[in-house]
N, C-alpha and C positions, 0 to 999 in steps of 0.2 A: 749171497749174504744171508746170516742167519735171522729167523723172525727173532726179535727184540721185543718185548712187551713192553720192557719199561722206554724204552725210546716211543714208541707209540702210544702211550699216556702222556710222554711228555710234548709230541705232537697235539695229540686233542684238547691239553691245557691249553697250550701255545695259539693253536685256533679260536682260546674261546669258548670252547664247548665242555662237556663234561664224559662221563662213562661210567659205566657199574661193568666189572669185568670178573667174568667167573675164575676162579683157581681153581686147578686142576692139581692131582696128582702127578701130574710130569712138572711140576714144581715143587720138589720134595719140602725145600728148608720153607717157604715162603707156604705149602699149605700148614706142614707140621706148627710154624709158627703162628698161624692164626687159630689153628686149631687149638692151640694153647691158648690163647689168649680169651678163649669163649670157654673152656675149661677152669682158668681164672678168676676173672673178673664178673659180675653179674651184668646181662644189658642194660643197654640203657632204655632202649626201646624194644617190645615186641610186639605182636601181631600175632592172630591164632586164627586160620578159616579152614572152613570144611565142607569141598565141594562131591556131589554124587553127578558121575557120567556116566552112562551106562552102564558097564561092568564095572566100574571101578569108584571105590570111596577113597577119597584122600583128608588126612589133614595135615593141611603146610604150618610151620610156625617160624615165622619169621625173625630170628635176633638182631638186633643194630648194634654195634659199640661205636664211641667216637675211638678215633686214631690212638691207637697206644704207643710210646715210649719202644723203643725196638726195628723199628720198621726200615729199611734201608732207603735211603732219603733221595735212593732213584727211582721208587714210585711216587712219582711227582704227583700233589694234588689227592693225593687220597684225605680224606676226610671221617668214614666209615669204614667200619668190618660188616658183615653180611653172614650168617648165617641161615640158610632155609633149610629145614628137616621136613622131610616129608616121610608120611605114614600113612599106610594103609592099605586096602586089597586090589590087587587087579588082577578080574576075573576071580578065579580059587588062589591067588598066589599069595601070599603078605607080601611086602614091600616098604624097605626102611631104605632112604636115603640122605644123604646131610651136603650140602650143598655152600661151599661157602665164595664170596664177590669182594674185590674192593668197590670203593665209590668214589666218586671226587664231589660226590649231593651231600651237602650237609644237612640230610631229612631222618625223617622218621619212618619205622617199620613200613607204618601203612603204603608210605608215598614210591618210598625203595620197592616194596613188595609189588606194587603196582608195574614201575618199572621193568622190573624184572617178568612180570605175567607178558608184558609188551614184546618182550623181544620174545618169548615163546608163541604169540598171537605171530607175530611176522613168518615162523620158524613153521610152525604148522598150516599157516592160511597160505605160504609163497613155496617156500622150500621143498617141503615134503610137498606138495603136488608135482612142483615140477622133475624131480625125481620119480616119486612112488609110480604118477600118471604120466609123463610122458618120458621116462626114461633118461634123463639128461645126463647124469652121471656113468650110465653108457650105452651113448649117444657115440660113433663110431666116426665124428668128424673131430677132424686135427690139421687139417690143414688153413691155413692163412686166418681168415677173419670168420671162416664158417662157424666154428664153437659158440663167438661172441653172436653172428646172427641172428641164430636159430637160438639163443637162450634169450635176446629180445621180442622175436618171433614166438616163444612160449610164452613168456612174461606178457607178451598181447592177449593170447587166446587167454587166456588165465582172466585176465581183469576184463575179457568180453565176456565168457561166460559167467562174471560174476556180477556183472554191467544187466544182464540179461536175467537174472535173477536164480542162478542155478549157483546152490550153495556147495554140491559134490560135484566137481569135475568130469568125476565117470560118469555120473549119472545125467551130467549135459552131453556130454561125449554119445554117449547110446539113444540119447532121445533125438541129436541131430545127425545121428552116421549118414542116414540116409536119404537127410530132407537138404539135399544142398544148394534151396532156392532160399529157405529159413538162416542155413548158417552164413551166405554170403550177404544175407539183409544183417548180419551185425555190421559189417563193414559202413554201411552208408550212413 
């Protein structure tokens, strides 16, 4: 079956709950279209911040529009347009991006902006470790329920060593390789 976006919106209304969901270019008329729409109309909402991380300066601005007149009425529960543009250097590079979400949150920049920083907090603190540090994406088990296992079994070490107060994975990783009276005292 093919993945369905807009039936999966109309899922998380149906449940109750809400979502802010990125558009992508592999949605040509639905990005092209919102892209118009923020070409348009002025926001109604924005937000402007500008963080320095080590090598890199950004500034994101965030645009809101309420729901426009247009929209195909099987993105159920949309409420907001989304725009984030991000600028600025990473490392020696420049860096201009435009990012644009629906919403079913009838909020304002700040709160949408937030939300969105959330689901990058999860994407950086969960995902990328368990990829980057322990290889799960290729991770050479395929048979029966191994896959699922051992990506429980990470997602554990994961929240021990952060349980344990080690904010870099690797860097828990190299301080317990070889203390393994210390690493099985997480267990109890």
């Amino acid at each position: 079956m093919p993945y369905t976006p807009k039936k999966t919106v109309e899922q998380i209304i149906s449940s109750g709950n809400d979502y802010v969901i990125a558009v992508k270019k592999n949605q040509p008329k639905l990005y092209e279209w919102i892209e118009n729409q923020f070409e348009q109309h002025p926001p109604d909402s924005v937000a402007d911040y500008i963080e320095q991380t080590r090598n890199r300066i950004m500034q994101r601005t965030v645009s809101v529009l309420k729901t426009l007149l247009g929209l195909d009425e099987a993105w159920v529960g949309v409420q907001r347009l989304i725009q984030v543009e991000r600028t600025g250097i990473r490392g020696t590079e420049p860096v201009h991006e435009t990012m644009f979400y629906l919403s079913s949150l009838a909020a304002d920049a700040d709160e949408l902006s937030r939300r969105i920083r959330d689901h990058w907090h999860i994407e950086n603190r969960l995902h990328y470790p368990k990829d980057a540090v322990f290889a799960e994406d290729t991770a050479p088990l395929c048979d029966g329920y191994a896959p699922a296992n051992f990506a429980i079994l990470r997602t554990i070490a994961l929240n021990l060593f952060r349980l344990h107060g080690f904010a870099s994975i690797t860097k828990g990783i190299r301080h317990l390789a070889h203390d393994i009276a210390r690493l099985f005292s997480f267990c109890q």
